[in-house]
C-alpha positions in Angstrom: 89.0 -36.4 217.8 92.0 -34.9 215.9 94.2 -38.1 217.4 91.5 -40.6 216.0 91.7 -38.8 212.7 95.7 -38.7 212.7 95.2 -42.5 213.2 93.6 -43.0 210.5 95.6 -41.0 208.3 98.9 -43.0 209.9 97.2 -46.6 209.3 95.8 -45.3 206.0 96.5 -47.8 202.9 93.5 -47.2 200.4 90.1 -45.8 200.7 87.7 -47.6 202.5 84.4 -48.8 201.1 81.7 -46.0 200.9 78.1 -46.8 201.4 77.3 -43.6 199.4 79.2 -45.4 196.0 78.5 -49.4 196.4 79.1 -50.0 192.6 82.3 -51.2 191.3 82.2 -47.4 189.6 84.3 -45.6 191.6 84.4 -42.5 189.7 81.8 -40.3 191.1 83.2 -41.6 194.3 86.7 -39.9 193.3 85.0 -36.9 192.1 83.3 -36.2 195.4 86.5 -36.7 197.4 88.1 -34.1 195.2 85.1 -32.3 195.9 85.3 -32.7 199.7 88.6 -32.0 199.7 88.7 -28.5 198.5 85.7 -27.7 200.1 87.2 -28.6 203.5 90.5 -26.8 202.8 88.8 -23.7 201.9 86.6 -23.8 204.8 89.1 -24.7 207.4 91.5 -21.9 205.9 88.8 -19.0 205.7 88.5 -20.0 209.5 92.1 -19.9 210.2 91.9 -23.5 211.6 94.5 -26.3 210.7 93.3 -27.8 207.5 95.5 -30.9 208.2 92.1 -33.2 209.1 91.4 -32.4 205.5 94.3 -34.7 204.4 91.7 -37.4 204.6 89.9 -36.7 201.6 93.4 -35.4 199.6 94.4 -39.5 200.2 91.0 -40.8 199.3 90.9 -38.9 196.1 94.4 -39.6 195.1 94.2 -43.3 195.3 90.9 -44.0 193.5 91.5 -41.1 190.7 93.8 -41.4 187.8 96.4 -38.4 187.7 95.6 -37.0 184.2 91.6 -36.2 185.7 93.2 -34.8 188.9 95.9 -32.6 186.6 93.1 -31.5 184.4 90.7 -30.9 187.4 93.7 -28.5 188.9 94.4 -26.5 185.8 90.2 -25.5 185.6 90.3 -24.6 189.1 93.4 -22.5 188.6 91.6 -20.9 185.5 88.2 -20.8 187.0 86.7 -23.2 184.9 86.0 -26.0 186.9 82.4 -27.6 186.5 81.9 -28.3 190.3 80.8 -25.9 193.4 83.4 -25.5 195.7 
């Protein structure tokens, strides 16, 4: 499995379509890749397992969100502020 997912990570260009977000809107789409993201990391590292199949959503997230949400999202997290549960 971790070869499949390296891959896909090598062959990666943009995100794929989602069947969860079919609507041109792609923002909640971005949002829950962030989301997924974190979530994964934190998981995998409480674990002590390699958190490098978590890479994944970090691409997803970076090519469908604009850099100014992703900066702000980063500075609530780092001051404990951020709207979502991670």
């Amino acid at each position: 499995m971790a070869e499949d997912i390296q891959t896909k990570l090598k062959n990666y260009k943009t995100a794929p379509f989602d069947a969860r977000f079919p609507n041109q809107n792609q923002t909640r789409n971005c949002f829950q890749n962030y989301l997924d993201f974190h979530r994964c990391n934190k998981a995998l590292t409480a674990k002590g397992a390699d958190t490098s199949v978590c890479e994944w959503y970090f691409r997803v997230y970076k090519s469908l969100c604009p850099t100014s949400w992703i900066n702000k999202w980063n500075e609530q997290l780092e001051a404990g502020t951020f709207p979502g549960k991670i």
